[in-house]
Kinemage of the C-alpha trace (Angstrom):
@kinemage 1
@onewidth
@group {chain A} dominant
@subgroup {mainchain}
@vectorlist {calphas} color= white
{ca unk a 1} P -116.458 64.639 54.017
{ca unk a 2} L -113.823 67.813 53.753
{ca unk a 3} L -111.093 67.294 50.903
{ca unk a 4} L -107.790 66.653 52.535
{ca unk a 5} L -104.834 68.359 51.648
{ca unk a 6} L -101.886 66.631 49.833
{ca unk a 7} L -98.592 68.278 50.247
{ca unk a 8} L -97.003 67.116 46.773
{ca unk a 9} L -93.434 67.507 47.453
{ca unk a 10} L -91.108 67.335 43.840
{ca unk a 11} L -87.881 68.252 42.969
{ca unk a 12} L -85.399 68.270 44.997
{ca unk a 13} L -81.361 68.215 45.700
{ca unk a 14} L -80.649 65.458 43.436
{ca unk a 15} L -79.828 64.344 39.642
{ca unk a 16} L -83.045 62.955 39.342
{ca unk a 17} L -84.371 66.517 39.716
{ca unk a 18} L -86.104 66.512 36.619
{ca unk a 19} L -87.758 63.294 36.756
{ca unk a 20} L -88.943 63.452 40.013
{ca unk a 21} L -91.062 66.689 37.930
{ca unk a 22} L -92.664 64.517 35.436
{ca unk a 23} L -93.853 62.035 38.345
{ca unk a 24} L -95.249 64.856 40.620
{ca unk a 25} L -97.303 66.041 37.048
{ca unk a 26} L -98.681 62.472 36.838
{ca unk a 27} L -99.389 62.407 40.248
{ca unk a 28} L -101.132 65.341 40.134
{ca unk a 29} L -103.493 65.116 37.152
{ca unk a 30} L -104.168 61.376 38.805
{ca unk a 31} L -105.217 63.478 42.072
{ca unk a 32} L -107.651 65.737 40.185
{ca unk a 33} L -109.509 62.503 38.356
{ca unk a 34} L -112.380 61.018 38.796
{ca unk a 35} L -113.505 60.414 42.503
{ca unk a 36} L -110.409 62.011 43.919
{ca unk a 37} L -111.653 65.215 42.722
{ca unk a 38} L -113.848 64.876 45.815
{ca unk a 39} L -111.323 63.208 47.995
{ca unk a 40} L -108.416 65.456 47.577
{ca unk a 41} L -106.921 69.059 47.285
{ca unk a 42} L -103.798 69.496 45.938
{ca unk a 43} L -100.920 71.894 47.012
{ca unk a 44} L -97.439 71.294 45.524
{ca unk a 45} L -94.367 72.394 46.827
{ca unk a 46} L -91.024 72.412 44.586
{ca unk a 47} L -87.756 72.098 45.921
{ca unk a 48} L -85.425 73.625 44.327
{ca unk a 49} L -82.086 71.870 43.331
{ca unk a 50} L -80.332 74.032 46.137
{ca unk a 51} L -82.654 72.846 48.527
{ca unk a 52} L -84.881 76.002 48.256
{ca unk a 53} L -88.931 75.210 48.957
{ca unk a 54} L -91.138 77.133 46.807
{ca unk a 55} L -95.289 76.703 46.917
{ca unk a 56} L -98.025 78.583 45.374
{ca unk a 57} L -97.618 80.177 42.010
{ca unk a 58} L -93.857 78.967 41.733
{ca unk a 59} L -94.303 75.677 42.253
{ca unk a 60} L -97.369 75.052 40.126
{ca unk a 61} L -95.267 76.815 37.192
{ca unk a 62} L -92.560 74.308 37.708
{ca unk a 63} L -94.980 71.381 37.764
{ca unk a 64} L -96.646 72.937 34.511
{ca unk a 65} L -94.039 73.499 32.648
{ca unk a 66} L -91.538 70.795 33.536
{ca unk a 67} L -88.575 73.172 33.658
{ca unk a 68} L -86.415 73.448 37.157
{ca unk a 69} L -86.135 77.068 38.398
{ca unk a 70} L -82.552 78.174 38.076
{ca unk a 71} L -80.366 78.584 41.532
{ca unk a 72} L -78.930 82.155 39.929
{ca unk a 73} L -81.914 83.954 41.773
{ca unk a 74} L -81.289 84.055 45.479
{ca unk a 75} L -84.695 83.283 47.428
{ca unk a 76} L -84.233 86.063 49.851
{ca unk a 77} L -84.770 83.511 52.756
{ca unk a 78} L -83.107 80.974 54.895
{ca unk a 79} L -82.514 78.024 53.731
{ca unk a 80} L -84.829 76.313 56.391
{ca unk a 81} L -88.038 79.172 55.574
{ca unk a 82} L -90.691 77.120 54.401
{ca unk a 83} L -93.682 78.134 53.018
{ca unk a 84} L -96.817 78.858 54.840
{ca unk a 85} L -98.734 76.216 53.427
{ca unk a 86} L -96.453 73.938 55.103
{ca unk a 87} L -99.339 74.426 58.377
{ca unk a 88} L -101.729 73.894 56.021
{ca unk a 89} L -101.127 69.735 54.988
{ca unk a 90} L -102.937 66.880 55.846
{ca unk a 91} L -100.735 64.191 54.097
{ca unk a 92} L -97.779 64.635 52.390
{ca unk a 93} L -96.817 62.733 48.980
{ca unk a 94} L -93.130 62.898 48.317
{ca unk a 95} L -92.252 61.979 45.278
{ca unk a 96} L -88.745 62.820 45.585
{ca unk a 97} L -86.677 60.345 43.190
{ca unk a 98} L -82.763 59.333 44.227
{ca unk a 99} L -80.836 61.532 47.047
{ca unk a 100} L -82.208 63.306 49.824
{ca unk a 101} L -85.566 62.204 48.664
{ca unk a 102} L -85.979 58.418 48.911
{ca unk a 103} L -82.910 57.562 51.248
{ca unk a 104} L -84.470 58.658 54.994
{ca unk a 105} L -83.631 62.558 54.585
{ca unk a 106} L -86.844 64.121 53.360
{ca unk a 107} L -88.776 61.411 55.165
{ca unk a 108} L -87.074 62.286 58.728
{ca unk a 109} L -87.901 65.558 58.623
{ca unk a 110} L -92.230 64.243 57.667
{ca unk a 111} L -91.773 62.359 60.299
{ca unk a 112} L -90.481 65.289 62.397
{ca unk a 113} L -93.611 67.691 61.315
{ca unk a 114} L -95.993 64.441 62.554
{ca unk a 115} L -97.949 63.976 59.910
{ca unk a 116} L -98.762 60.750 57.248
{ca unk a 117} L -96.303 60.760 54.498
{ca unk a 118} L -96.608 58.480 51.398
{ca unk a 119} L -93.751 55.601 51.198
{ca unk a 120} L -91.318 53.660 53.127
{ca unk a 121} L -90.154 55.437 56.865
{ca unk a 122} L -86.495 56.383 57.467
{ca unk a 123} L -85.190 52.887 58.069
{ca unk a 124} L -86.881 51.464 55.127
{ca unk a 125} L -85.837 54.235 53.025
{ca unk a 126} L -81.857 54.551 53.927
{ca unk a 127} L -81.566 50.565 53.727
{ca unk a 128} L -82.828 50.555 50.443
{ca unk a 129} L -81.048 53.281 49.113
{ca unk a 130} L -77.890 52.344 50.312
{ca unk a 131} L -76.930 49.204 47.988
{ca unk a 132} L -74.384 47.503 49.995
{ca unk a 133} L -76.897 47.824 53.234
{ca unk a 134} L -79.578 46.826 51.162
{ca unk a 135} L -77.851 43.447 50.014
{ca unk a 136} L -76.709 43.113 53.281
{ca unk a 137} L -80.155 42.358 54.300
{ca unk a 138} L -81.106 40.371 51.582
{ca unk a 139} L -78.049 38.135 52.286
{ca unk a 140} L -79.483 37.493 56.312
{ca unk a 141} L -83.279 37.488 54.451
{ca unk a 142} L -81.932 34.465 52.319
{ca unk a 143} L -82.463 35.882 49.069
{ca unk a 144} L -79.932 34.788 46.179
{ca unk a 145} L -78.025 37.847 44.353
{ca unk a 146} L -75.088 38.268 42.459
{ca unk a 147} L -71.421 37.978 44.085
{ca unk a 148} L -70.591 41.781 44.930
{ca unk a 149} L -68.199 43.475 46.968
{ca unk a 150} L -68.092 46.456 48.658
{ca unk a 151} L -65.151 48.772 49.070
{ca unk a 152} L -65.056 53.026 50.209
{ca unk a 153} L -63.705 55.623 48.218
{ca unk a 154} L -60.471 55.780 50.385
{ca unk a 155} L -59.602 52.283 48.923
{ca unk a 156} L -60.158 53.368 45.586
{ca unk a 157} L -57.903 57.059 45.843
{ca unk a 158} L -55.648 55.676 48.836
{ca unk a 159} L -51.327 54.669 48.415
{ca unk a 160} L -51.217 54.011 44.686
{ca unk a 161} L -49.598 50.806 46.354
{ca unk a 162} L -52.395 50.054 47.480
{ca unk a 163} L -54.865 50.080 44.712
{ca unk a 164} L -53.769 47.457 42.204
{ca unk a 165} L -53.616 45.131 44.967
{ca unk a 166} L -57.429 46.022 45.729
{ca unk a 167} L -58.135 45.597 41.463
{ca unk a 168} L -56.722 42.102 42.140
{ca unk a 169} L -59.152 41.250 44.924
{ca unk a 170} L -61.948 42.130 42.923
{ca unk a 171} L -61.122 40.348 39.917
{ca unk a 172} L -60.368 37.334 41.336
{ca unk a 173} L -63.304 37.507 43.755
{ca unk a 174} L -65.754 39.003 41.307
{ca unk a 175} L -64.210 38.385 37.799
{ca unk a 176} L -65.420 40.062 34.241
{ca unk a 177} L -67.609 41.315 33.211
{ca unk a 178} L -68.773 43.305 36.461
{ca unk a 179} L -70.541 46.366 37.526
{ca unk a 180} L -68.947 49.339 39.309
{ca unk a 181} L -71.732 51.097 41.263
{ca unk a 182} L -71.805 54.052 43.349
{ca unk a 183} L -73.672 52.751 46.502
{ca unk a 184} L -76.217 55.714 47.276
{ca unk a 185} L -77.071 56.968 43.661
{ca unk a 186} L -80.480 55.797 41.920
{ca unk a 187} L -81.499 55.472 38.387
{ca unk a 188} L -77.965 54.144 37.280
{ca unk a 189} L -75.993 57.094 37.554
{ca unk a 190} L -72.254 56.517 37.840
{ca unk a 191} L -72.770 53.148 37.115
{ca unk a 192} L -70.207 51.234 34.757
{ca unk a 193} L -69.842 47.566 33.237
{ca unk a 194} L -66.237 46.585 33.121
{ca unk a 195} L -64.548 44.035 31.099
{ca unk a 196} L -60.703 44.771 31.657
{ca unk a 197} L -58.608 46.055 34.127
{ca unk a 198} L -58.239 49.136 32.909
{ca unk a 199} L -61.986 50.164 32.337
{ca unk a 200} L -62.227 48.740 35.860
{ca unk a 201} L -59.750 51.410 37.134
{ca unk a 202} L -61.307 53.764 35.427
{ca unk a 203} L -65.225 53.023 36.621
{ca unk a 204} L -63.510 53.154 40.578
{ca unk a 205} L -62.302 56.152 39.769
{ca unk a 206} L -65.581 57.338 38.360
{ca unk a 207} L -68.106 55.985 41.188
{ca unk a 208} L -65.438 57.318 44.059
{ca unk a 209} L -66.450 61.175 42.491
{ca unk a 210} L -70.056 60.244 43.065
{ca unk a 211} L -69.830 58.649 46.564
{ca unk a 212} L -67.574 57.295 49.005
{ca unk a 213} L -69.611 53.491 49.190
{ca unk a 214} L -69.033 51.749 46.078
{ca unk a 215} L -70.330 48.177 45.440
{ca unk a 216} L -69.041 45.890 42.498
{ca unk a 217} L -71.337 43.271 41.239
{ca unk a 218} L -70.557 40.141 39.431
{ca unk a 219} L -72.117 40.748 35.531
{ca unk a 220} L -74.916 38.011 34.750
{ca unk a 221} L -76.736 37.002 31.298
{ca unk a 222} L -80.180 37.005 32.184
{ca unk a 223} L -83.386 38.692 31.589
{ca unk a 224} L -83.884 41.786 34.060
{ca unk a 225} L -87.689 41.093 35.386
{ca unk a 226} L -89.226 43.713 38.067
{ca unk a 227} L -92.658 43.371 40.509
{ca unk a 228} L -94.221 46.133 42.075
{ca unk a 229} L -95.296 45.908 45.661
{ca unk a 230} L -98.329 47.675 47.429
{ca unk a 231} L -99.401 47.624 51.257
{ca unk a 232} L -97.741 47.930 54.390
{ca unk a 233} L -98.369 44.936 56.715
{ca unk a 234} L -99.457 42.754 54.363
{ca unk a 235} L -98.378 43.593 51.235
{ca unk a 236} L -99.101 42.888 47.462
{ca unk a 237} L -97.540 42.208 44.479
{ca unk a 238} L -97.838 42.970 41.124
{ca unk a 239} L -97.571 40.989 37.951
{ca unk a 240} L -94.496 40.694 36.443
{ca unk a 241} L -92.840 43.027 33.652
{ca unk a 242} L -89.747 42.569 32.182
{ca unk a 243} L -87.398 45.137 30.484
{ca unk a 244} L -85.709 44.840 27.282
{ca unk a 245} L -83.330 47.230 25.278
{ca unk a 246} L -80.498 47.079 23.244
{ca unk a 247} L -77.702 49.177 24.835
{ca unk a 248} L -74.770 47.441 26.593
{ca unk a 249} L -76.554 47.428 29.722
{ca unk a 250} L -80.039 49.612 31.594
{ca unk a 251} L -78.388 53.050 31.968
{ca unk a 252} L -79.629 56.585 32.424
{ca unk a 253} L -80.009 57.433 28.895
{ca unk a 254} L -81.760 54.137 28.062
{ca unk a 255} L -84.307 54.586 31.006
{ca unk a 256} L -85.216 57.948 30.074
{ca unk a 257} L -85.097 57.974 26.459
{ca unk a 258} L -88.142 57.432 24.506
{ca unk a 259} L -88.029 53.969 22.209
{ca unk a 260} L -84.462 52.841 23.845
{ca unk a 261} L -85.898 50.410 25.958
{ca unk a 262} L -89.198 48.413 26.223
{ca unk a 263} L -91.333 47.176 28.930
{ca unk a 264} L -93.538 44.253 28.613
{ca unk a 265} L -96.321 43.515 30.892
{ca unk a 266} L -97.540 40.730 31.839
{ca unk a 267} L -94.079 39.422 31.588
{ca unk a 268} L -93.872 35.819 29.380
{ca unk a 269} L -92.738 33.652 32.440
{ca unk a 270} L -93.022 29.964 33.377
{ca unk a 271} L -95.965 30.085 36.270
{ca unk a 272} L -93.791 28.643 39.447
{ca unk a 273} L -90.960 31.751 38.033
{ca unk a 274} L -93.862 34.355 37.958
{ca unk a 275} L -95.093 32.661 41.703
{ca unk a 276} L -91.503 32.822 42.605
{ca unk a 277} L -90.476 36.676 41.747
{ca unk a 278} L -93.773 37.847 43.897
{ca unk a 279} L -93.312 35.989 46.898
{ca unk a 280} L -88.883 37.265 46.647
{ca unk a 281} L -90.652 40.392 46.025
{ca unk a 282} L -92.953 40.768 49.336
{ca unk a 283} L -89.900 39.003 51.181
{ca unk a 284} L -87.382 42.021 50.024
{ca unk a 285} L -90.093 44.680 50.931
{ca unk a 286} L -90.541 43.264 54.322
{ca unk a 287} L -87.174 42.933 55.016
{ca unk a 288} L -85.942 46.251 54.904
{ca unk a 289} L -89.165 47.493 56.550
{ca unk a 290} L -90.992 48.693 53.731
{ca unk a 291} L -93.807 50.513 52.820
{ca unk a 292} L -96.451 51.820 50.981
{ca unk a 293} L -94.867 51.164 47.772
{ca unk a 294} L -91.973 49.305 46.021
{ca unk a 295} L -90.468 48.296 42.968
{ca unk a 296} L -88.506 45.378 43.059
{ca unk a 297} L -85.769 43.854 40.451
{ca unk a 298} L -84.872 40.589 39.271
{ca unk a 299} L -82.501 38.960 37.300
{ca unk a 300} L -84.033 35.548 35.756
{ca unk a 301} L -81.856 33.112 34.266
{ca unk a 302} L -83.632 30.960 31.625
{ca unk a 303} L -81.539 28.460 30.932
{ca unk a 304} L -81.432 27.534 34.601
{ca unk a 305} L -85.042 29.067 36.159
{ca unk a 306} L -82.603 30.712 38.872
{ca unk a 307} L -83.827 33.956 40.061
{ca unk a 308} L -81.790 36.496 41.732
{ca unk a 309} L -82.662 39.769 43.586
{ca unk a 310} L -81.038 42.768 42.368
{ca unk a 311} L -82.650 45.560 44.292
{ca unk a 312} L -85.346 47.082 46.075
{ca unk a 313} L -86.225 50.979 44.723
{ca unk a 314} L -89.078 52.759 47.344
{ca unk a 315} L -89.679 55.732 45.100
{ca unk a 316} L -89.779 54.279 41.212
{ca unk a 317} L -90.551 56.382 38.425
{ca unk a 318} L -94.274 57.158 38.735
{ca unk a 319} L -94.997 59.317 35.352
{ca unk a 320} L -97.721 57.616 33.373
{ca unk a 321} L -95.093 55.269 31.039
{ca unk a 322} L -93.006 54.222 34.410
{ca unk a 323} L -92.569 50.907 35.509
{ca unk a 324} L -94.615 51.243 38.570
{ca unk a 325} L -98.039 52.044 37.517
{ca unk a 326} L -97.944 50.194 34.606
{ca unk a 327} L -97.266 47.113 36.425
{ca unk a 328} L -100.201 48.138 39.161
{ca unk a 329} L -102.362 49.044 35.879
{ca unk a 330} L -102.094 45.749 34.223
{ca unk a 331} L -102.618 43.980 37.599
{ca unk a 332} L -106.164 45.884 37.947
{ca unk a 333} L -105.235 49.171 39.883
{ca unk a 334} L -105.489 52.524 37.092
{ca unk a 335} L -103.088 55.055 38.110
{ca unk a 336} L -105.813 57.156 39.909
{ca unk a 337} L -107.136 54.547 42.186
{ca unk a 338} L -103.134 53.536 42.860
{ca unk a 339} L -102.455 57.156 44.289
{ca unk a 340} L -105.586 56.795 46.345
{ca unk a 341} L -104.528 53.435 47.850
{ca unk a 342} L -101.351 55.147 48.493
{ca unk a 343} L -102.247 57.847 50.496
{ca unk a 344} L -104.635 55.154 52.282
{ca unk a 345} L -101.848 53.528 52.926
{ca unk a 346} L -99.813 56.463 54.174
{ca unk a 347} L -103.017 57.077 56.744
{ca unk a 348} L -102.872 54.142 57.851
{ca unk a 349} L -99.382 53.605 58.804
């Protein structure tokens, strides 16, 4: 059988730029191992943080070297030029963490060049992405969550009449402690906990910069468990892992610094919990459409065994320490055979 070509598309117009790099390295070292050294050619394509594509030499240096090309040098192109080896894919693997890569932009325009793509399609993808659409759907799915509420930027930086009015809604619907999120930002970007009035004003202020969909979500003590999900029609989970760390609460510089946080895998869980997060898990995946791969959170609340969905991420971190294919690893699936079922997966579809 001919190798097929895998369009490895990293980068990208968002602030998870540079780990979105890290993943496509994984990705491709797992694509060049073992049996898929027969199965599979690789071509990468980088796009740049201005939403530049680059392929050949350029790309391969950025996926070597881990450093993002700067924007300074003009590409002496349109915007929309895309490389000649665009003709030349078979399947593309987007690995294309947060903005304009997991939330139905990049995978619009796949869809658009008709050909398999790795991951969830463009409904899938924007309902996830979008956290007050996303719980939304969990809410008609039946899944418990937190008490949140949703409000829009022009609420937040509207009559200054208006906004303490809209700070007393929320804390006597929501209370303290609470999160202030920006709705369409991933790996906890903008994202504050608030335990007065004033830090609350302040994080509304903060996620309105980001995006004009905000979501606040009632704070819970529990243990933050997550489940990875594989398939498309019938789907499968993972076991579970659970994350520990001793910051306030799971933001960006705890996810991606080394030794602030821990993972452990197999989670240490009561067997109905365990039974209970991967069925919630296969039920949130399915209800936003889904596919090919998910990673799915949880909050688990020992003292009373209540589980409750936080959210549903279609393009986790997938370097070698991430989440994802650790979970998939411990469950049976090594990281190589994982990208193979993926791209299975994206055939299939």
């Amino acid at each position: 059988m001919s190798q097929k070509r895998i369009g490895l598309l990293f980068g990208g117009c968002s602030g998870e730029h540079e780990v979105s790099i890290v993943s496509a390295k994984a990705i491709a070292t797992a694509l060049q191992t073992g049996e898929n050294r027969d199965r599979y050619q690789v071509i990468p394509f980088y796009i740049r943080k201005d939403g530049y594509w680059y392929a050949q030499e350029t790309a391969t240096q950025v996926l070597d070297s881990g450093t993002p090309l700067s924007t300074d040098t003009p590409p002496g192109r349109s915007l929309w030029e895309f490389p000649k080896q665009v003709n030349e894919i078979d399947v593309w693997f987007p690995i294309l963490h947060g903005p304009n890569g997991e939330d139905g932009s990049i995978q619009g325009l796949l869809q658009l060049m008709k050909l398999p793509y790795v991951g969830s399609g463009i409904v899938g993808s924007a309902v996830s992405m979008d956290k007050i659409a996303m719980k939304m759907v969990f809410a008609q799915a039946g899944l418990a969550q937190v008490k949140y509420k949703a409000v829009t930027r022009a609420q937040v930086w509207s009559n200054p009449c208006v906004f303490p009015k809209l700070c007393d809604e929320i804390e006597a619907e929501i209370g303290y402690p609470c999160f202030v999120k920006p709705a369409n930002l991933g790996s906890s970007v903008g994202i504050a906990k608030v335990r007065s009035r004033q830090e609350l004003e302040t994080a509304l202020d903060n996620a309105a910069s980001y995006d004009r969909r905000i979501i606040i979500e009632a704070g819970v003590t529990a243990r933050e468990v997550e489940c990875a999900v594989l398939g498309n029609d019938y789907p499968k989970a993972s076991v579970i892992g659970e994350i520990t760390f001793e910051s306030d609460f799971y933001d960006y510089e705890t996810k991606y610094t080394a030794g602030k946080a821990d993972l452990l895998i197999p989670a240490d869980l009561p067997s109905e919990v365990r039974d209970r997060i991967q069925n919630m898990a296969i039920q949130a995946f399915q209800a936003v459409d889904a596919s090919g791969l998910s990673r799915v959170d949880f909050f688990y609340i020992e003292s009373t065994q209540e589980v409750l969905i936080n959210e549903i991420n279609t393009l986790p971190g997938f370097t070698s320490t991430s989440m994802y294919p650790q979970l998939w690893a411990n469950t049976g699936t090594p990281f190589s055979e994982l990208v193979h079922q993926l791209i299975e997966f994206a055939l299939e579809r």
